[in-house]
Each structure stands twice: as structure tokens, then as C-alpha cells.
Backbone as JSON, one array per atom type, in Angstrom:
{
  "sequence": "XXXXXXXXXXXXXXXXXXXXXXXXXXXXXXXXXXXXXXXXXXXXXXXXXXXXXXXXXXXXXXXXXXXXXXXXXXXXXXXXXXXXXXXXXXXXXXXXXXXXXXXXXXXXXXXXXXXXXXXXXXXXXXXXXXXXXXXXXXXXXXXXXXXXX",
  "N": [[-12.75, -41.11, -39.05], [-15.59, -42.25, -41.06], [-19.11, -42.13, -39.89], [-20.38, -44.87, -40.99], [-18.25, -46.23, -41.34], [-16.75, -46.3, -38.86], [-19.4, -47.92, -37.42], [-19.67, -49.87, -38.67], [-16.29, -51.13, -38.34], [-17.25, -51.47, -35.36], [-19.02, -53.91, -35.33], [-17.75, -55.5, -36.56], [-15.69, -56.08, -34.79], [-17.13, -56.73, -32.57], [-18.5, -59.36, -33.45], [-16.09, -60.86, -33.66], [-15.54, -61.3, -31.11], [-17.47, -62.51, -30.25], [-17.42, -64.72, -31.47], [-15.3, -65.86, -30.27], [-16.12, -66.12, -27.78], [-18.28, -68.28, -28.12], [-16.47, -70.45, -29.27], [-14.24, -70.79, -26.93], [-16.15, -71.74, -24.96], [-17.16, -74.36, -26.73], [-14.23, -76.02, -26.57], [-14.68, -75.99, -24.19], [-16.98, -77.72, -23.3], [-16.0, -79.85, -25.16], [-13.58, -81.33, -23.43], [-15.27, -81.82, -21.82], [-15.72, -80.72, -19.45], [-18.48, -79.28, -18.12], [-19.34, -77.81, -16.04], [-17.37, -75.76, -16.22], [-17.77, -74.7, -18.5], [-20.66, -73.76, -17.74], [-20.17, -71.82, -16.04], [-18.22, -70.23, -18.13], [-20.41, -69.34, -19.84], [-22.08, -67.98, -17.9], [-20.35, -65.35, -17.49], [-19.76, -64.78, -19.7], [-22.83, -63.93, -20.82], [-23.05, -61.93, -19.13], [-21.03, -60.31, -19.69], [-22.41, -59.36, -22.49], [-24.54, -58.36, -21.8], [-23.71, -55.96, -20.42], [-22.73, -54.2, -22.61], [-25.24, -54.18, -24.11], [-26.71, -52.76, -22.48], [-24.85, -50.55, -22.19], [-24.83, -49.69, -24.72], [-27.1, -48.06, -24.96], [-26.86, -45.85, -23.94], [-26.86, -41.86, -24.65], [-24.93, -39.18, -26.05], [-24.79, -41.25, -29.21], [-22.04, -41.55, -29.53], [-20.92, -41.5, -27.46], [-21.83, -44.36, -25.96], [-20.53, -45.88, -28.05], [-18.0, -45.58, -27.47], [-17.5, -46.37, -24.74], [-18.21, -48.39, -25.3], [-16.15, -50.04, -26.32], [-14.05, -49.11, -24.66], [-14.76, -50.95, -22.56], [-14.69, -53.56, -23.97], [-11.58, -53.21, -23.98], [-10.95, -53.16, -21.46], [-12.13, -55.84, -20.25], [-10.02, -57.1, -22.14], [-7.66, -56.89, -21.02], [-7.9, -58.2, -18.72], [-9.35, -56.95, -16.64], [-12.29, -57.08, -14.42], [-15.15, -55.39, -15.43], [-17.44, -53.56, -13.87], [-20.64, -51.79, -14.42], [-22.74, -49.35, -13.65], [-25.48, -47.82, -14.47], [-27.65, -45.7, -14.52], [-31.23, -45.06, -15.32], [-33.65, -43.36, -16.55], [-31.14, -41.58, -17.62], [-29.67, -38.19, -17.03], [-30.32, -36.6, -19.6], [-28.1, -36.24, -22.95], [-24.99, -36.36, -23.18], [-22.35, -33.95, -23.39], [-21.34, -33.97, -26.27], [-18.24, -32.83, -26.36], [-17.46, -34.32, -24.07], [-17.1, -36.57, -24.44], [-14.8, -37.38, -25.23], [-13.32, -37.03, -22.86], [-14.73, -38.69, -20.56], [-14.43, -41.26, -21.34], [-11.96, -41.47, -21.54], [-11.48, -41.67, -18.67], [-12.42, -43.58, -17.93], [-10.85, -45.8, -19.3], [-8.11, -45.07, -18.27], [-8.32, -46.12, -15.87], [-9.35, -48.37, -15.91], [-6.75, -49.2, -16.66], [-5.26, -49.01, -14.34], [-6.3, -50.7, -12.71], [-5.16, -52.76, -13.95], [-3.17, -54.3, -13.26], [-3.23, -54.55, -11.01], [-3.52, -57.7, -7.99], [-6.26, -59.69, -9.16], [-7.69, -57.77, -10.97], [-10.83, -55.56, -11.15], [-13.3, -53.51, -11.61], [-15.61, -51.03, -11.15], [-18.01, -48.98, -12.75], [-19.88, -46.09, -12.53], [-22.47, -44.3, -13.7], [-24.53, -41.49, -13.58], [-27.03, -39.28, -12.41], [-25.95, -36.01, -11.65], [-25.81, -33.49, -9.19], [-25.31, -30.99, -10.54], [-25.34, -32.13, -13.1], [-24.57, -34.74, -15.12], [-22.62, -37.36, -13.41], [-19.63, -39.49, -12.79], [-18.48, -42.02, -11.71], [-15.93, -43.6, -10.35], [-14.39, -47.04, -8.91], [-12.64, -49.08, -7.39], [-9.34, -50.61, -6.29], [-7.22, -49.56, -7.48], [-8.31, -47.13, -7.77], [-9.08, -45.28, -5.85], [-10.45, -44.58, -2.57], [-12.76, -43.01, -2.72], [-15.68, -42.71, -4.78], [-16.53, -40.92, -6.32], [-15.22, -39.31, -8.98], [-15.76, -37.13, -11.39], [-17.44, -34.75, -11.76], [-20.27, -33.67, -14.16], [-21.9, -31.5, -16.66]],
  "CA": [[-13.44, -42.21, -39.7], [-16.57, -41.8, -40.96], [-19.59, -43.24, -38.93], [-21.01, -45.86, -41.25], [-17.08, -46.98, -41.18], [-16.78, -46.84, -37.61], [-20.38, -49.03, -36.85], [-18.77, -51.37, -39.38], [-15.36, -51.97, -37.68], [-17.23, -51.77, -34.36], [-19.72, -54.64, -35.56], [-16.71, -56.69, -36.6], [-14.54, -56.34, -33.46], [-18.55, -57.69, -31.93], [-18.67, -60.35, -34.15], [-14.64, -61.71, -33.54], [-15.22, -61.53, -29.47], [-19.19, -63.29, -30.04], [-17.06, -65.67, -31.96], [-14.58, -66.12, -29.4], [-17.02, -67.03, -26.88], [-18.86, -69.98, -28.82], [-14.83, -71.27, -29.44], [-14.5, -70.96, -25.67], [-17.73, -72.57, -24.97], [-17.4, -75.39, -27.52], [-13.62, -76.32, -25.69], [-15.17, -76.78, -22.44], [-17.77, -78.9, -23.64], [-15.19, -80.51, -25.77], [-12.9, -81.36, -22.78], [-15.63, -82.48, -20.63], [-16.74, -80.0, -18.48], [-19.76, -78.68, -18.63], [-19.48, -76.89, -14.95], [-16.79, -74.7, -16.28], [-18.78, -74.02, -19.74], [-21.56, -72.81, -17.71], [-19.32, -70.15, -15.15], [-17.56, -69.0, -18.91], [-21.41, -68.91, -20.39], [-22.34, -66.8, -17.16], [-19.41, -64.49, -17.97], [-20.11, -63.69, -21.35], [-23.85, -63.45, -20.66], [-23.26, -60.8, -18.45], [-20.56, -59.05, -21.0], [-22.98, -58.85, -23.94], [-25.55, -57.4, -21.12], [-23.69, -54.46, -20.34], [-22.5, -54.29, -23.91], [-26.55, -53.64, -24.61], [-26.85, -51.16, -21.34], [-23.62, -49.16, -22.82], [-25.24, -49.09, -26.05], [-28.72, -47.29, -24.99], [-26.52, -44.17, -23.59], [-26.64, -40.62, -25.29], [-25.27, -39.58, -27.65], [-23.96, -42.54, -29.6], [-20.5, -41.46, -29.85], [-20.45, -41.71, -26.19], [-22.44, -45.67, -26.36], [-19.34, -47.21, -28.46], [-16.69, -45.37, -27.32], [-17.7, -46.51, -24.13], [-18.47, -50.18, -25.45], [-14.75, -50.37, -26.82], [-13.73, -49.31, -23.35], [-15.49, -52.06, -21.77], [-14.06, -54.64, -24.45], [-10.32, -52.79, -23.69], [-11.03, -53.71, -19.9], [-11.81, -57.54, -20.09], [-8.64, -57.41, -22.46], [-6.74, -56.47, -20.05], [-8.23, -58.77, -17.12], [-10.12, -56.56, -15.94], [-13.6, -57.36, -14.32], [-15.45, -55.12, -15.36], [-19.4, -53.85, -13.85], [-20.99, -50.66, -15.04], [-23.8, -49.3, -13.05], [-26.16, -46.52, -15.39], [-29.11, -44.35, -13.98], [-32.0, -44.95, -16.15], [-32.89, -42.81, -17.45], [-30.02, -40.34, -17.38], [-30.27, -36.56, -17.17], [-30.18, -36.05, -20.8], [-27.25, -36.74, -23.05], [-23.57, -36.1, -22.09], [-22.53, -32.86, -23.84], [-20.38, -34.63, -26.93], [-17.05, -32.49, -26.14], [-16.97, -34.1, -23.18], [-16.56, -37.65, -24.45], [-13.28, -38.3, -24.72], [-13.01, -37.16, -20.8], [-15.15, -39.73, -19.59], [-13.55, -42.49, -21.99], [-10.28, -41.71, -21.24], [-11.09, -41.3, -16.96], [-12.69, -45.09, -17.8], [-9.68, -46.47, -19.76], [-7.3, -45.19, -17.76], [-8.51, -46.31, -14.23], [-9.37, -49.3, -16.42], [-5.48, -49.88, -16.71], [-4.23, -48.81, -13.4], [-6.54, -51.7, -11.99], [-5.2, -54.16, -14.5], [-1.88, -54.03, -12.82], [-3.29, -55.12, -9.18], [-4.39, -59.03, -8.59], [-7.61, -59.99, -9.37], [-8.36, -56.66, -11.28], [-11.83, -54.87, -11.06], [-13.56, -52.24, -11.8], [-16.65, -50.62, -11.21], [-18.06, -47.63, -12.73], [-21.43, -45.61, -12.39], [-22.75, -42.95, -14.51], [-25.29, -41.55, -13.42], [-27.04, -37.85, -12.86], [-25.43, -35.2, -10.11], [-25.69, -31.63, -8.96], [-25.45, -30.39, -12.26], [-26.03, -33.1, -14.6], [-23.86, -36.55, -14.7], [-21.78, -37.52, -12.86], [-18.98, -40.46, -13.44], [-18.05, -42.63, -10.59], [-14.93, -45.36, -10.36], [-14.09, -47.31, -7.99], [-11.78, -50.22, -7.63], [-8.45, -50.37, -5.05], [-6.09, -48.45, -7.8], [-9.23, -45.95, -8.3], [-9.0, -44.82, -5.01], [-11.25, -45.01, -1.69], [-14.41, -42.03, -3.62], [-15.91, -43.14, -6.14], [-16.77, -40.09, -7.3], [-13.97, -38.75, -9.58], [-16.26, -36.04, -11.9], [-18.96, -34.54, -12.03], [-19.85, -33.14, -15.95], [-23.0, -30.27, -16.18]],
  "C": [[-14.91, -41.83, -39.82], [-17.98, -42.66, -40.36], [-20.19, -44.22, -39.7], [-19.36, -46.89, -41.28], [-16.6, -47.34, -39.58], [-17.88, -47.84, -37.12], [-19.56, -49.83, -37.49], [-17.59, -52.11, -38.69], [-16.06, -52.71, -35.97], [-18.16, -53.41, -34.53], [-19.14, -55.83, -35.39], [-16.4, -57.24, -35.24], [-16.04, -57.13, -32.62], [-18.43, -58.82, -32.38], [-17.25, -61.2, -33.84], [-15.03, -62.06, -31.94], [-16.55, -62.89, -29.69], [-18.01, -65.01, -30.43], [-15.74, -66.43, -30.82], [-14.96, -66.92, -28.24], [-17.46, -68.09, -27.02], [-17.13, -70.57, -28.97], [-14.72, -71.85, -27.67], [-15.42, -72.06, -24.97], [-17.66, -74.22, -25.62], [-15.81, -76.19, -26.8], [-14.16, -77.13, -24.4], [-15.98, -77.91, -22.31], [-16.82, -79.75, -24.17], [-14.0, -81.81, -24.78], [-13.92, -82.04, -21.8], [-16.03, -82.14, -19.66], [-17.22, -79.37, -18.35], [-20.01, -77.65, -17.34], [-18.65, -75.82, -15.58], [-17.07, -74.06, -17.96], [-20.15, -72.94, -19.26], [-20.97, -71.49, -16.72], [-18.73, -69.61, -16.52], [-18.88, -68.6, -19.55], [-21.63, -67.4, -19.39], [-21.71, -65.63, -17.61], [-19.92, -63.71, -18.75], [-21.41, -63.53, -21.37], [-23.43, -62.16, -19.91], [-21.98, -59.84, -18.95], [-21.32, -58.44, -22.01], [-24.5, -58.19, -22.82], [-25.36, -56.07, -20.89], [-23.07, -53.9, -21.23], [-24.09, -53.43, -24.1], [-27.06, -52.23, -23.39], [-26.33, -49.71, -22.19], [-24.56, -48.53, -23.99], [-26.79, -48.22, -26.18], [-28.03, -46.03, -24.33], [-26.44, -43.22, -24.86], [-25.76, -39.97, -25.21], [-24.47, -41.03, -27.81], [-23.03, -42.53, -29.19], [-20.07, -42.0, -28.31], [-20.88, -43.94, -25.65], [-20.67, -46.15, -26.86], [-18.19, -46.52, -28.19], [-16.76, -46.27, -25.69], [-17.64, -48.59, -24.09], [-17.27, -50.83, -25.51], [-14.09, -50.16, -25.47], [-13.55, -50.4, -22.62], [-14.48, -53.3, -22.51], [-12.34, -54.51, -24.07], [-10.36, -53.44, -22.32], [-10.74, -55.0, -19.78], [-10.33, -57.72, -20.81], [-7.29, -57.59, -21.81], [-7.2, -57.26, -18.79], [-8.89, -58.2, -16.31], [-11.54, -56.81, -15.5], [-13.76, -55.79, -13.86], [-17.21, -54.25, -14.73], [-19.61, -51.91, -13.89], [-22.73, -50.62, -14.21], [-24.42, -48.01, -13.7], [-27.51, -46.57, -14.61], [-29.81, -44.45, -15.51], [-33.6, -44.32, -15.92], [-32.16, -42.09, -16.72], [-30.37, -38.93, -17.74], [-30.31, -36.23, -18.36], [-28.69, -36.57, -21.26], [-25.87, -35.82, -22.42], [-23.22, -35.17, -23.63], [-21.01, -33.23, -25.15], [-18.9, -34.26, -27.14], [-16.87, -33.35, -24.99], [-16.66, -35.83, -23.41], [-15.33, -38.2, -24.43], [-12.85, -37.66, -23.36], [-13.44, -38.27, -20.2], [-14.63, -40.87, -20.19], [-12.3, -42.64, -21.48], [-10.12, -41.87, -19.87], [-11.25, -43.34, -17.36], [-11.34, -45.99, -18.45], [-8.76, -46.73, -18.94], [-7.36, -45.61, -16.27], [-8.76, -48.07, -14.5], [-7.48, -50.35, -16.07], [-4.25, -49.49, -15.49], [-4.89, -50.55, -12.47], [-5.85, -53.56, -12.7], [-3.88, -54.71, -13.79], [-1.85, -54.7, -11.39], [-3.63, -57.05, -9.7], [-5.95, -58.71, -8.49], [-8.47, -58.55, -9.54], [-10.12, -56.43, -11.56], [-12.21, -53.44, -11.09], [-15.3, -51.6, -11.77], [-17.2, -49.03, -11.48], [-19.34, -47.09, -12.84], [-21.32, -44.22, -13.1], [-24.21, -42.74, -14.22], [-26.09, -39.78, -13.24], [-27.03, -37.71, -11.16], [-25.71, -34.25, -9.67], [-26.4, -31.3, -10.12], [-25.67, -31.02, -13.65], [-25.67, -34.06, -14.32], [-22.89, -36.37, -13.72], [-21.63, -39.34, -13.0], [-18.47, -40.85, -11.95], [-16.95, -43.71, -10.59], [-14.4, -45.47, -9.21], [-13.47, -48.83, -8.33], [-10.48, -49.86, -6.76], [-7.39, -49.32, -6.37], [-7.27, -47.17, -7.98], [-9.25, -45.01, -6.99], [-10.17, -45.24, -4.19], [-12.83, -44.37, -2.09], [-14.48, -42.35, -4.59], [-16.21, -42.19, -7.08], [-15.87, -39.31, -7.59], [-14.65, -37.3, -10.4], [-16.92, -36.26, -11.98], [-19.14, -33.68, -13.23], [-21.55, -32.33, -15.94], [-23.2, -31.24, -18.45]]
}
């Protein structure tokens, strides 16, 4: 796909969830309670926060593949939290993106499987350059899974 077609879908798929939230939101109020409007506000405040984190990593490609991740996660039940090193050692070496997408997806969907799935992941710089951290009870007891030069 080419990238003014990929920002585009990714904009959308932004724009259907944003819209999802105000629906959400407007329910609760609707219904009468305004305590559990402001715990789903909290929520989605602090989705479209690390939504804007994701999206200041290098290079792009690595930003929305990463963002779509994140939206794949909550899909799945997952609570997600993303911890980034700012700045980061430089960018992440663009072969190596679909490794760290796919370690986050898939640790993504071993936790969706437990109760009250979670996930926490850190990117941050190691030894040799980044290094990718997950943790969560199907991720195992180290959080540090790779380290990427």
C-alpha cells in the first residue's frame, strides 16, 4: 500500500475508534451515570495518550505499525501501557520492524487469553541500541525479550 493510502486508512480506523468513544461516553451520560462516564473518559484519555507517544517514535513505519498494535490489543481486552525512553537511541533500523510488531502482537494475544489481560511494554535504549521489553503473566517473569543494535 502506498503511504499516503496507508495514513489515510490509518486516520479512518482513528476517526471510527474517536467516534466510538464519544458513543460510549454519550450512553453513560444517557443512562445516568456520570461516575462510570468519567472511569470510560479516563480510559480513553489515556489510549489517545499513548496513541500520541507511539506516534513520535522513529521511523514512522515503526510509529503506526506500532499504533495499530496498540488498537489490536484493547481489541482484544487487553490493557495495554507502553513505557518509551525519550529520547531513544536513534531510530529502529526499518528491517527490523516487523520483529518488534509481531514480538508486541503476539505477547499481545497470549495475554488476551488470561483474566484480566495486561500488558506492558518498554522500548527503550540497551547495550547496543534498543531494546524491547514485555511483560505481563503469559510474557513471562523478564521483561526483557530483545535486544535490537
Amino acid at each position: 500500500m502506498e503511504p499516503a493510502a496507508t495514513a489515510l486508512a490509518a486516520l479512518r480506523e482513528q476517526r471510527h475508534r474517536f467516534l466510538n468513544h464519544l458513543q460510549v461516553l454519550s450512553g453513560w451520560l444517557q443512562l445516568g451515570d456520570p461516575a462510570q462516564a468519567a472511569r470510560y473518559l479516563d480510559r480513553a484519555v489515556a489510549e489517545l495518550q499513548a496513541e500520541g507517544a507511539l506516534s513520535r517514535l522513529e521511523p514512522p513505519e515503526l510509529a503506526l505499525a506500532l499504533i495499530r498494535a496498540h488498537w489490536a490489543a484493547l481489541d482484544l481486552g487487553v490493557a495495554i501501557r507502553w513505557h518509551l525512553a525519550n529520547p531513544l537511541p536513534g531510530p529502529l533500523a526499518p528491517a527490523l520492524v516487523p520483529l518488534v510488531v509481531g514480538l508486541v502482537e503476539r505477547a499481545a494475544a497470549a495475554e488476551s487469553r488470561r483474566p484480566a489481560p495486561e500488558l506492558t511494554v518498554t522500548i527503550g535504549p540497551g547495550p547496543g541500541g534498543w531494546e524491547l521489553g514485555l511483560r505481563g503473566p503469559a510474557a513471562g517473569a523478564d521483561p526483557k525479550l530483545a535486544a535490537m543494535a
